[in-house]
C-alpha positions in Angstrom: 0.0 0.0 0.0 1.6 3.7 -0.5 2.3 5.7 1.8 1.0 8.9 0.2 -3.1 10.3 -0.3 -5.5 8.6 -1.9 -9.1 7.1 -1.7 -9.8 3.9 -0.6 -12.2 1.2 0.0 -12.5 -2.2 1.9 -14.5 -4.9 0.1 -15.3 -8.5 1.1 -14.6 -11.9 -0.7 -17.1 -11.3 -3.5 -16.0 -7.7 -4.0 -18.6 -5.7 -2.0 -17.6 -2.2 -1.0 -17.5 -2.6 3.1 -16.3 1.3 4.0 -14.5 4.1 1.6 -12.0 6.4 3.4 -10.3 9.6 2.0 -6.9 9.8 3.4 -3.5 11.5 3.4 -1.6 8.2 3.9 -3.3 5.2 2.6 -1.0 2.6 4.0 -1.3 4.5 7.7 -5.0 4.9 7.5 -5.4 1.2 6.2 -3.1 -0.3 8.6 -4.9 1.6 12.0 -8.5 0.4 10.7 -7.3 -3.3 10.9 -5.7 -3.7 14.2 -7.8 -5.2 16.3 -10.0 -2.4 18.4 -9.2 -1.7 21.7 -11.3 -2.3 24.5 -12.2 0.5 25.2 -13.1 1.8 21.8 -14.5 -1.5 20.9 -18.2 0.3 20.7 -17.0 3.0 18.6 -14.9 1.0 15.9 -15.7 -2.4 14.3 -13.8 -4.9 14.0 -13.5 -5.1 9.8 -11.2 -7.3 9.6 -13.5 -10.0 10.1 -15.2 -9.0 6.9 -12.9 -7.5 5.0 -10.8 -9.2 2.3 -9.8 -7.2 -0.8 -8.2 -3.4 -0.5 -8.7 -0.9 -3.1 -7.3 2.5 -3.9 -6.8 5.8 -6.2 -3.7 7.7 -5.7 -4.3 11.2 -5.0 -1.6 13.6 -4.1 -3.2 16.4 -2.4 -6.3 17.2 -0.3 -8.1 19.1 -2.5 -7.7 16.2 -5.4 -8.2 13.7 -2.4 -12.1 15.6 -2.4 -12.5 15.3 -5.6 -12.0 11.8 -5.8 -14.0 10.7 -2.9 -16.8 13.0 -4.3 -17.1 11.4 -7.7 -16.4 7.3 -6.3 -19.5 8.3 -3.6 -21.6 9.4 -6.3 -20.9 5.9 -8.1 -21.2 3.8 -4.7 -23.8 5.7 -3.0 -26.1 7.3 -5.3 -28.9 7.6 -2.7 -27.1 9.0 0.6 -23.5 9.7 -0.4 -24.1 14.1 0.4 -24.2 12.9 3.9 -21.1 11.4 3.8 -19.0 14.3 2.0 -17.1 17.0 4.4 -18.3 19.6 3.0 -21.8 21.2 2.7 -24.1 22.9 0.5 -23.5 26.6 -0.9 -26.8 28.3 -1.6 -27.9 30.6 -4.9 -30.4 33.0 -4.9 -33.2 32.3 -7.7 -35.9 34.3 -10.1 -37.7 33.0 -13.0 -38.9 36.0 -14.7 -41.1 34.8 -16.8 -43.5 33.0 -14.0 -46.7 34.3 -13.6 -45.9 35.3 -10.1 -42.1 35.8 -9.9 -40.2 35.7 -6.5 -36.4 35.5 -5.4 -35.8 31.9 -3.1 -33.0 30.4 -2.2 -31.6 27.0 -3.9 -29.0 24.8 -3.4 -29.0 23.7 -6.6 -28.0 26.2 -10.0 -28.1 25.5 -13.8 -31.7 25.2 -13.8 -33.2 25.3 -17.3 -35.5 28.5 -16.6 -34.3 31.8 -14.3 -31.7 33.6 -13.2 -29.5 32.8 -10.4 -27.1 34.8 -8.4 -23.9 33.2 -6.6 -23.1 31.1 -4.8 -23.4 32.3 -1.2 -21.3 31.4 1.4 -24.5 30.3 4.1 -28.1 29.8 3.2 -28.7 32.8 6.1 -26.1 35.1 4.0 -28.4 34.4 0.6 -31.5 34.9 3.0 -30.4 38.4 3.9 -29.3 39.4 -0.1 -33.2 38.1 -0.7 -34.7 40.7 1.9 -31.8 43.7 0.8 -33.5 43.4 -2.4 -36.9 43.0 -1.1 -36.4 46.2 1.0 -34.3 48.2 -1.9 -37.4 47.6 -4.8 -40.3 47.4 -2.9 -41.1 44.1 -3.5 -44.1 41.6 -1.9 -42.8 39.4 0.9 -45.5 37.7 0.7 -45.9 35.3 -1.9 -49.3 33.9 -0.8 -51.0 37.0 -1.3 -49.8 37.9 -4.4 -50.9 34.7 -5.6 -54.1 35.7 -5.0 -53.7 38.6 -7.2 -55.9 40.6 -8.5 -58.3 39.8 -5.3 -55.4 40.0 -2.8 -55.5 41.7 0.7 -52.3 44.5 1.1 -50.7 43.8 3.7 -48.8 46.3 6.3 -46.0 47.4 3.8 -48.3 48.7 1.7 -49.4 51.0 4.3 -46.0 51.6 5.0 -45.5 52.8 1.6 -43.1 50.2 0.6 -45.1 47.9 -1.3 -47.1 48.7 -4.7 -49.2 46.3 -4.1 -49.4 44.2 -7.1 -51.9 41.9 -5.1 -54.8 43.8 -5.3 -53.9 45.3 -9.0 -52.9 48.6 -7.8 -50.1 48.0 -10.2 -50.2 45.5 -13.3 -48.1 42.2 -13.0 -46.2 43.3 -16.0 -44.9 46.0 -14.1 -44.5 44.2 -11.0 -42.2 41.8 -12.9 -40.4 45.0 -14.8 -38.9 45.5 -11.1 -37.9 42.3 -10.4 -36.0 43.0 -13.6 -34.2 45.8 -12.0 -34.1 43.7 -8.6 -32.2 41.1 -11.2 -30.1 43.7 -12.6 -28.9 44.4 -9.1 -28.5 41.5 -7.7 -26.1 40.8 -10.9 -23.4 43.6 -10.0 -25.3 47.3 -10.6 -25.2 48.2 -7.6 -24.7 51.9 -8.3 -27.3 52.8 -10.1 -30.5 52.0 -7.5 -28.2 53.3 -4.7 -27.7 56.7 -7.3 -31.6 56.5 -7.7 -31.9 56.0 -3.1 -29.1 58.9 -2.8 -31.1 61.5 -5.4 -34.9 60.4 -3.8 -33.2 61.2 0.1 -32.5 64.5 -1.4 -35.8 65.6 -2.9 -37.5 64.4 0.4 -35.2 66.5 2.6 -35.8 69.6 0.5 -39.1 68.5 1.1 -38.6 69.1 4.6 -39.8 64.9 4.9 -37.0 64.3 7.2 -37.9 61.2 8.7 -38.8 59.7 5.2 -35.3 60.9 4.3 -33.8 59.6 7.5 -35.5 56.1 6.7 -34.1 55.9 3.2 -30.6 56.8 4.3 -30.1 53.7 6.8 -31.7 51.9 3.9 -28.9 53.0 1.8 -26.2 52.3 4.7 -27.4 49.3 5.2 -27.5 48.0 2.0 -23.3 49.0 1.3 -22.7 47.2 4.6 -24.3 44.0 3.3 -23.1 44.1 -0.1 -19.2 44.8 1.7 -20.0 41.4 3.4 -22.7 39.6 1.5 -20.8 36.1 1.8 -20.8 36.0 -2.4 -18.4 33.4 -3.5 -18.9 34.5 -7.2 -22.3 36.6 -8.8 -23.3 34.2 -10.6 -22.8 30.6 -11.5 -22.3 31.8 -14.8 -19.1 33.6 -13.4 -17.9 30.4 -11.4 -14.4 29.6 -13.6 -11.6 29.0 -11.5 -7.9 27.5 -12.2 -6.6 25.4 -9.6 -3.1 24.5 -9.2 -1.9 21.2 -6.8 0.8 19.1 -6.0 1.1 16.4 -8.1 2.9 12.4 -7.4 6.4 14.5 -6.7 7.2 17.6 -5.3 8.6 19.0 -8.6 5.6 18.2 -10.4 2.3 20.3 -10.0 -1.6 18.9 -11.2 -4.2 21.6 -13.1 -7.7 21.5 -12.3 -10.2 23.7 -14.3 -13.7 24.7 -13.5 -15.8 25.9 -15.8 -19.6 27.0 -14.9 -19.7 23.7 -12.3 -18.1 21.3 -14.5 -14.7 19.6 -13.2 -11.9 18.9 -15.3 -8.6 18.1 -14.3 -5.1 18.2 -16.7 -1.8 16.2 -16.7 0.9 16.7 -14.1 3.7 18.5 -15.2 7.5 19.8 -14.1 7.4 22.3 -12.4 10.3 23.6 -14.8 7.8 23.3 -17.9 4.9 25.3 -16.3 6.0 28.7 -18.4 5.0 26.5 -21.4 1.6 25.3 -20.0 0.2 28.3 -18.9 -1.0 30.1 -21.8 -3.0 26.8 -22.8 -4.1 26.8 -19.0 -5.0 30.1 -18.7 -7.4 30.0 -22.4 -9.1 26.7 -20.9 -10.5 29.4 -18.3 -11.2 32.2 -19.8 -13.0 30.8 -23.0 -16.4 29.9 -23.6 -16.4 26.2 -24.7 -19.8 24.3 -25.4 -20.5 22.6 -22.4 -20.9 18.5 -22.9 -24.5 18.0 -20.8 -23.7 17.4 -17.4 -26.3 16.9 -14.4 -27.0 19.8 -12.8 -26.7 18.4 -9.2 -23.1 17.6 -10.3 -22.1 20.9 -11.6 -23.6 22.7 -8.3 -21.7 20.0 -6.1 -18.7 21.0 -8.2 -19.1 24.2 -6.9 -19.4 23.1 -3.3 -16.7 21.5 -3.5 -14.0 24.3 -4.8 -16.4 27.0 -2.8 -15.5 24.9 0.5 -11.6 25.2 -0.1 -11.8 28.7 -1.4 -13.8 30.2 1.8 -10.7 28.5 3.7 -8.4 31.4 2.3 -4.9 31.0 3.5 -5.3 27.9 4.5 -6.1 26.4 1.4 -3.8 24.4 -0.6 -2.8 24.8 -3.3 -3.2 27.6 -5.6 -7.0 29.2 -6.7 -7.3 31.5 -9.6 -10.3 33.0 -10.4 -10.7 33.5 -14.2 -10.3 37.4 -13.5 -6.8 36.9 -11.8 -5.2 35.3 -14.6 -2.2 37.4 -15.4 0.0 37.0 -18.4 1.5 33.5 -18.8 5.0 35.0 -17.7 3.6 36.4 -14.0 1.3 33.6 -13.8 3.8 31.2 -14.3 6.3 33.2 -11.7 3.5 32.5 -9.3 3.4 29.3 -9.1 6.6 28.1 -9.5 7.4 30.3 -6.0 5.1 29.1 -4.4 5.8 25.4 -5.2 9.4 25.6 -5.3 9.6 25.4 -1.9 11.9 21.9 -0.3 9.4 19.3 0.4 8.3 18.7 4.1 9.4 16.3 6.3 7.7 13.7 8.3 4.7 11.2 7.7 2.2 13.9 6.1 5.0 14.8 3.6 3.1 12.7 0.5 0.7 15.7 0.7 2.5 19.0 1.1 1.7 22.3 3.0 1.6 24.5 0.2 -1.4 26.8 1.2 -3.2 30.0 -0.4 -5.5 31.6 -2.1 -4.0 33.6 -5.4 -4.0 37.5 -4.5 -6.1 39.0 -7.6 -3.8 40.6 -9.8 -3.4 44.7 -9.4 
């Protein structure tokens, strides 16, 4: 058995898949499961020895590739109840469909549906929960959904008194119009920030020269509010459109480094190369990102899982390994190829976790 990372699985006599581990040393890992249990952990740990009989690997040499791995042999194994098994959770995209009779934002776990817009991934479903109710308060729009399913007999509820509801509900305002500002909601939500916060800035100053303070007072914490949560929204990316990243790992040795490239959810990874020959790799590496390619049709559950998966290592920051590059940090070939070869160049550590490395970071955008 190696001693380096890798995915594994014990089986019985007839080939049955008894237990699949992701680990950084196969051999260790492997070797610790079969000892016999100790007494005292003899509830917690069973005995598989007395079942097991055939050992199984794939290599991996890094733990974001070791992820990876384990995500796509789950899949295969356990169709049914493998998301419970991965270490890593859901990321959550806000959601409109336009064209619905009755449009509303909600959150999703899921992106690349075949009809709508979606906007992210957030970091936390709470996070997406609070961009939902920033654009709820910023356009005026019905929270709830129930009444304005009974539209045009709806009863207005208390923001319509309040004045920030137009009450589409009861027909105050036609459905084509309501669904002309979830338009602008959409617009918003997609990276224009500036011009409904211009539109909140020039409304606060007609309202104070109307001498309606309070109104004015109202709309300017609405305004502050809204730049705080847009400073800290927890957006990964702004849309899943937007989610292209390159991802650079150790590879089998430590003068060899492995590409990964995301594009839009879907997961493919490139040959391992010297870390000497990277200058001549990049360019390739860096047009694999950046250019539209037809997509081959891949599941959408996959696609948003991919994007679990990198979105877990990337909200790590520093302490992710490897290299991440967005598709909008890609330098030129020359710096990008400067970057990684410092920061892979480095002597390989010591000590039974060497087979996976400590390279850690995420790639500063480029100035």
């Amino acid at each position: 058995m190696p001693s380096h990372g890798g995915v594994y699985a014990f089986a019985d006599g007839r080939g049955g898949i008894i237990q699949t581990i992701s680990a950084q040393n196969i051999r260790r890992s492997a070797c610790f499961r079969l000892e016999p249990p100790e007494e005292s952990a003899s509830r917690r740990r069973a005995d598989i020895r007395a079942v097991a009989r055939r050992l199984w690997w794939i290599p991996t040499y890094s733990v974001f590739e070791s992820s990876l791995v384990y995500l796509d042999v789950m899949r295969r194994l356990a169709p049914k109840d493998y998301q419970k098994q991965l270490g890593f959770g859901p990321v959550w995209f806000a959601r409109v469909g336009l064209q619905e009779r009755f449009p509303r934002w909600t959150p999703d776990q899921y992106a690349f549906k075949s009809t709508g817009h979606e906007i992210g991934p957030f970091e936390r479903r709470a996070s997406c929960l609070r961009f939902i109710e920033l654009l709820e308060e910023l356009f005026d729009l019905c929270r709830y959904y129930d009444i304005l399913q009974q539209t045009p007999n709806g009863q207005p509820c208390a923001y319509f008194d309040m004045g920030k509801c137009p009450a589409p509900c009861n027909g105050s305002i036609s459905l084509d119009r309501y669904r002309e500002m979830m338009a602008a909601s959409l617009r918003f939500a997609g990276g224009a920030y500036s011009d409904r916060l211009s539109e909140l800035e020039a409304e606060m100053k007609r309202v104070a020269d109307g001498l309606q303070f309070e109104r004015a007072g109202h709309i300017r914490e609405t305004i502050r509010r809204a730049r705080k949560l847009l400073d800290h929204s927890g957006l990964i990316t702004q849309t899943p459109e937007d989610f292209r990243y390159l991802i650079i790992q150790r590879a089998e040795r430590f003068n060899r480094v492995k590409p990964f490239f995301v594009d839009r959810g879907r997961m493919t990874t490139g040959d391992s190369i010297p870390l000497k020959s990277v200058g001549n790799a990049v360019a390739d590496w860096i047009k694999r990102v950046q250019v539209d390619a037809d997509l081959p049709e891949v599941d959408r559950m996959h696609r948003s899982e991919c994007i679990w998966l990198v979105s877990h290592f990337l909200l790590k920051g520093q302490r992710a390994p490897g290299l991440f590059f967005h598709g909008r940090e890609l330098t030129t070939p020359d710096k990008l190829a400067h970057c990684i070869v410092e920061r892979f160049r480095r002597k390989a550590p010591t000590g039974r976790d060497s087979a996976i490395g400590s390279d850690t970071g995420i790639a500063e955008p480029s100035k």
